[in-house]
C-alpha positions in Angstrom: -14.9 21.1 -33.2 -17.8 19.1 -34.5 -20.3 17.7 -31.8 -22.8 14.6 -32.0 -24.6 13.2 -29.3 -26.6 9.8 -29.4 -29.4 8.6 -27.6 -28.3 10.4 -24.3 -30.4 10.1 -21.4 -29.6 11.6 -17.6 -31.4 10.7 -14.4 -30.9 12.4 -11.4 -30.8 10.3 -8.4 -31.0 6.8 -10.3 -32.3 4.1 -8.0 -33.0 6.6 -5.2 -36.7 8.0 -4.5 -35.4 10.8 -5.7 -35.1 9.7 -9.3 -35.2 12.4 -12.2 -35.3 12.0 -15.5 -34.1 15.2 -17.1 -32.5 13.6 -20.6 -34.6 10.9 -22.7 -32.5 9.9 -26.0 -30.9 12.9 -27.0 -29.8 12.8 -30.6 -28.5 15.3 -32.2 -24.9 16.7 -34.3 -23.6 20.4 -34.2 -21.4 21.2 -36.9 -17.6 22.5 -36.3 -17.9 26.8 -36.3 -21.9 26.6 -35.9 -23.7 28.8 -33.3 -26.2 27.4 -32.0 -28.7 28.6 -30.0 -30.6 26.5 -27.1 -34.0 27.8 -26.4 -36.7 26.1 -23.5 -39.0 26.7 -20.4 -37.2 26.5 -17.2 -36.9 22.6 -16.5 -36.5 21.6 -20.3 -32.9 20.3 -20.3 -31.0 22.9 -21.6 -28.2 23.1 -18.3 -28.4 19.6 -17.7 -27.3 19.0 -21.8 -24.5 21.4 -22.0 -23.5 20.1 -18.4 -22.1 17.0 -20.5 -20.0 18.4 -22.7 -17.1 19.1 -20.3 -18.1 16.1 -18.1 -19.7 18.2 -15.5 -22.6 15.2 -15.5 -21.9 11.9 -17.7 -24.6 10.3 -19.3 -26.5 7.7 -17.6 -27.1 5.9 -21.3 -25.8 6.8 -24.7 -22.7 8.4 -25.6 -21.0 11.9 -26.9 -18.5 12.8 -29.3 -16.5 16.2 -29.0 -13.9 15.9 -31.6 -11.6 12.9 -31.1 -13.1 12.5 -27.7 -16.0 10.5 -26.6 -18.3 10.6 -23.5 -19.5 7.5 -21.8 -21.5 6.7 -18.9 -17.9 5.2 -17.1 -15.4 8.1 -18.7 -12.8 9.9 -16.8 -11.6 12.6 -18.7 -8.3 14.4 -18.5 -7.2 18.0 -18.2 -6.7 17.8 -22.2 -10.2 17.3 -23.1 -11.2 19.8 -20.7 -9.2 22.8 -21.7 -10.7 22.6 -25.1 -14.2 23.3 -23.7 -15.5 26.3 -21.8 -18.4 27.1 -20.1 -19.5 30.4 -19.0 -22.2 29.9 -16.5 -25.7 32.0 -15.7 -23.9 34.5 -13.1 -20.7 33.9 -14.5 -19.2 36.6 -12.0 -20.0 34.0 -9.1 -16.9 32.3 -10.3 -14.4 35.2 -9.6 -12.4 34.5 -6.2 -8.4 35.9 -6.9 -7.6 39.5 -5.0 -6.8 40.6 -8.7 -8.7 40.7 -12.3 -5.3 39.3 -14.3 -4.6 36.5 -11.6 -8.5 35.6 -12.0 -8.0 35.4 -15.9 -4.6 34.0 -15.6 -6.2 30.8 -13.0 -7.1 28.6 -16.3 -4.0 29.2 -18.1 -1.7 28.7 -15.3 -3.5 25.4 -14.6 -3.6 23.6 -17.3 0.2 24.6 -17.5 0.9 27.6 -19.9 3.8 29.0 -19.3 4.0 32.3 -17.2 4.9 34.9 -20.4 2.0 33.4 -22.3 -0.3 33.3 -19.9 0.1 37.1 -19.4 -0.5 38.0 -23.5 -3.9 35.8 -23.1 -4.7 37.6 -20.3 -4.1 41.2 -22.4 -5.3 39.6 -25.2 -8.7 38.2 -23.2 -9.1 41.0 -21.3 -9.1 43.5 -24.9 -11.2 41.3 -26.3 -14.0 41.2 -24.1 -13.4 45.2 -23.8 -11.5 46.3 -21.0 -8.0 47.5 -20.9 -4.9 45.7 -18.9 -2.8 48.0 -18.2 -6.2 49.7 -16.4 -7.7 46.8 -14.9 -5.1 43.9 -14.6 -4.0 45.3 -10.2 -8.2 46.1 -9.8 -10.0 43.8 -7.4 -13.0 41.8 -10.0 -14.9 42.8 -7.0 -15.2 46.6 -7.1 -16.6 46.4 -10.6 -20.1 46.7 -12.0 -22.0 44.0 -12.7 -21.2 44.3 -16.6 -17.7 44.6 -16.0 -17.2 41.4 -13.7 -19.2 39.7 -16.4 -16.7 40.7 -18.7 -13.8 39.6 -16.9 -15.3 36.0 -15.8 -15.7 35.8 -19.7 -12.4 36.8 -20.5 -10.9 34.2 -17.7 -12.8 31.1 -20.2 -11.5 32.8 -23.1 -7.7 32.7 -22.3 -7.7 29.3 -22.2 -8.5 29.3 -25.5 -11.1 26.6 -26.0 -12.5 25.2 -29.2 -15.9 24.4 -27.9 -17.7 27.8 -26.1 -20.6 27.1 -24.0 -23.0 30.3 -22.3 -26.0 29.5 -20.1 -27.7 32.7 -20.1 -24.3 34.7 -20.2 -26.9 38.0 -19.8 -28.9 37.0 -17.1 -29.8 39.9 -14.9 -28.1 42.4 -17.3 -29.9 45.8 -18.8 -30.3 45.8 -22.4 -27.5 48.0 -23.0 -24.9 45.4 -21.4 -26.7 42.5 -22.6 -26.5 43.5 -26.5 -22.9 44.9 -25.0 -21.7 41.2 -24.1 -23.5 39.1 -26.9 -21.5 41.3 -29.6 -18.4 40.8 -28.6 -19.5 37.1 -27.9 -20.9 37.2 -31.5 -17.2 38.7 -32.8 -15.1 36.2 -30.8 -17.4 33.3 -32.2 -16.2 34.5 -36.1 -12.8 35.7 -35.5 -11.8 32.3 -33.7 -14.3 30.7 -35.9 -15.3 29.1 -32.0 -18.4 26.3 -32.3 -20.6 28.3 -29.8 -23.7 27.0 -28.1 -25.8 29.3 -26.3 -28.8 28.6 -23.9 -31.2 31.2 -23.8 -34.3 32.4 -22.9 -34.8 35.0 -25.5 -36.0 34.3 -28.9 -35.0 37.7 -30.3 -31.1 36.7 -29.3 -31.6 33.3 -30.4 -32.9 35.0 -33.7 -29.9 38.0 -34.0 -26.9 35.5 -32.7 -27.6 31.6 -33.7 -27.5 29.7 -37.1 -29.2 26.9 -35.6 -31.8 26.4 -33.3 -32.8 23.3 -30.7 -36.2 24.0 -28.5 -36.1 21.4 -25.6 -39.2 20.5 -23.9 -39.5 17.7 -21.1 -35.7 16.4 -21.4 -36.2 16.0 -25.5 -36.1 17.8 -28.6 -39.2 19.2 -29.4 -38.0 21.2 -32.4 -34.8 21.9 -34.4 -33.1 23.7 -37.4 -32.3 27.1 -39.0 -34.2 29.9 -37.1 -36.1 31.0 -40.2 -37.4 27.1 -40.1 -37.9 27.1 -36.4 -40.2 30.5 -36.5 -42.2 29.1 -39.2 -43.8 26.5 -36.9 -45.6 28.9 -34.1 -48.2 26.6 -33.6 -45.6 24.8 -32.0 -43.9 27.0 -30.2 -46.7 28.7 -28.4 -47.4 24.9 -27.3 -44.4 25.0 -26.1 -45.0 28.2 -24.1 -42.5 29.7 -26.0 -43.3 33.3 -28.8 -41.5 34.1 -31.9 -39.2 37.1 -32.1 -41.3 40.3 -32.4 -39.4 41.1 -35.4 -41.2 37.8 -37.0 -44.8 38.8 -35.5 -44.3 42.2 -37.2 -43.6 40.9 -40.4 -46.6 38.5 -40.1 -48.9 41.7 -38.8 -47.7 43.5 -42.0 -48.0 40.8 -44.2 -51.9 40.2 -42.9 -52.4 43.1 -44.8 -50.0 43.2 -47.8 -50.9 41.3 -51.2 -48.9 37.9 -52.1 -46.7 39.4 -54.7 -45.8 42.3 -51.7 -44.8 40.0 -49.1 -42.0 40.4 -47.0 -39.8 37.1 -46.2 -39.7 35.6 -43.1 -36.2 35.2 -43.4 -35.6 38.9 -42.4 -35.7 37.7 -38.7 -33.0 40.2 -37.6 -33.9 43.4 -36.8 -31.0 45.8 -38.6 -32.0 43.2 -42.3 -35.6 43.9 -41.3 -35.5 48.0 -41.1 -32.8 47.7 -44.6 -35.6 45.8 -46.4 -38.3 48.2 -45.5 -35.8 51.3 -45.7 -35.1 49.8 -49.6 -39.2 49.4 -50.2 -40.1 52.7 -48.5 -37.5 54.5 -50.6 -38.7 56.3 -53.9 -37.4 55.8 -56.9 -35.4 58.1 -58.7 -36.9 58.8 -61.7 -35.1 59.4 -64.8 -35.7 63.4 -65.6 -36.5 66.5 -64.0 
């Protein structure tokens, strides 16, 4: 489901003393089955852009298009439009609340009307995808989990309503490495098997750099940079302007390259770690000769 905003601005609190201005003329089209990845400082923009996609906040100016759908400053929009888009927010656990983990997964499908049988085989099918088994967990409480798990299962309750449009503020906030790498991946797999347009804000550049296929950095409520990661690392002048690093696979390549000769170096396009250590495994490797 393609997406296209234009010239959307937000203000908090118009006409009151209070007045914010956190979106000014926000242009800007992602593709049908892109990933992209939406990187800033705290305060940038990021929440308050993907807040408008499912009408959380309307635009105080401009308009956006999700599909057939379009977002004005006056729309009300309906159940339909709002099934197709879901939003995992930072803490997603914090939205658990029913005594069981297949009536929290079940509360989406069941509202937007889906009949009993199939909301059970999304709530299976949810719960398997995301990594945990139903027959094991459907009867648990989401609240005598770990923290992974409940993140897991506030995942799974977006995923079985099956939306076209998947939105993650920070879906790994607060996680150790091991269950953040744990829930991007099987993010990452959902994204291609469901072929999903997925927009993720993030504060790290190195899963900006493994996950996305496009970038936006957001800096005072506009678009400071945009593109394909390899184009977005290339400008670190801009970046560290913006407060913000490259991956630390892209500073090691530019530390190695510091010391390599032009017809040895290694492409900045090798941004991801596991195409990184293949290139250099390949290079390292001796030849095999041709005799004994």
């Amino acid at each position: 489901m393609q997406i296209a905003f234009d010239q959307v601005s937000h203000i908090y609190g118009k006409g009151t003393p209070f007045e914010k201005r956190a979106l000014s003329d926000i242009s800007l089209t992602i593709p049908s089955g892109a990933y992209v990845g939406i990187i800033g400082q705290t305060g940038s923009g990021k929440s308050t852009l993907i807040q408008h996609l499912n009408g959380l906040l309307l635009p105080t100016s401009g308009s956006i298009r999700v599909g057939d759908w379009e977002i004005t400053p006056g729309t009300k929009l309906t159940p339909a439009f709002r099934r197709h888009i879901g939003i995992v927010f930072q803490y997603p656990e914090h939205q658990l609340f029913e005594e069981t983990i297949a009536k929290d997964v079940a509360y989406g499908p069941m509202q937007f009307g889906v009949p009993a049988a199939e909301t059970e085989q999304r709530v299976e099918q949810a719960l398997a995808t995301v990594g945990l088994s139903y027959a094991e967990m459907k009867d648990r409480s989401p609240f005598r989990l770990s923290g992974g798990q409940m993140r897991r299962v506030a995942i799974a309750g977006v995923l079985a309503m099956e939306p076209s449009v998947l939105v993650l503020d920070e879906p790994t906030a607060g996680l150790d490495p091991a269950g953040r790498q744990a829930i991007l991946e099987a993010i990452y797999d959902i994204h291609k098997e469901r072929r999903l347009t997925t927009i993720m804000v993030t504060h790290s550049m190195e899963e900006a750099a493994r996950y996305a296929d496009w970038l936006i950095v957001m800096a005072g409520g506009q678009i400071a940079l945009q593109g394909t990661p390899q184009d977005v690392f290339a400008d670190s002048d801009r970046l560290h302007e913006l407060s913000l690093d490259v991956p630390e696979t892209v500073s090691f390549i530019r530390q190695l390259n510091n010391r390599l000769p032009q017809d040895k170096q290694i492409p900045l396009s090798l941004y991801r770690e596991e195409e990184l250590t293949d290139y250099l495994v390949r290079l390292l490797r001796p030849e095999k000769g041709g005799g004994d």
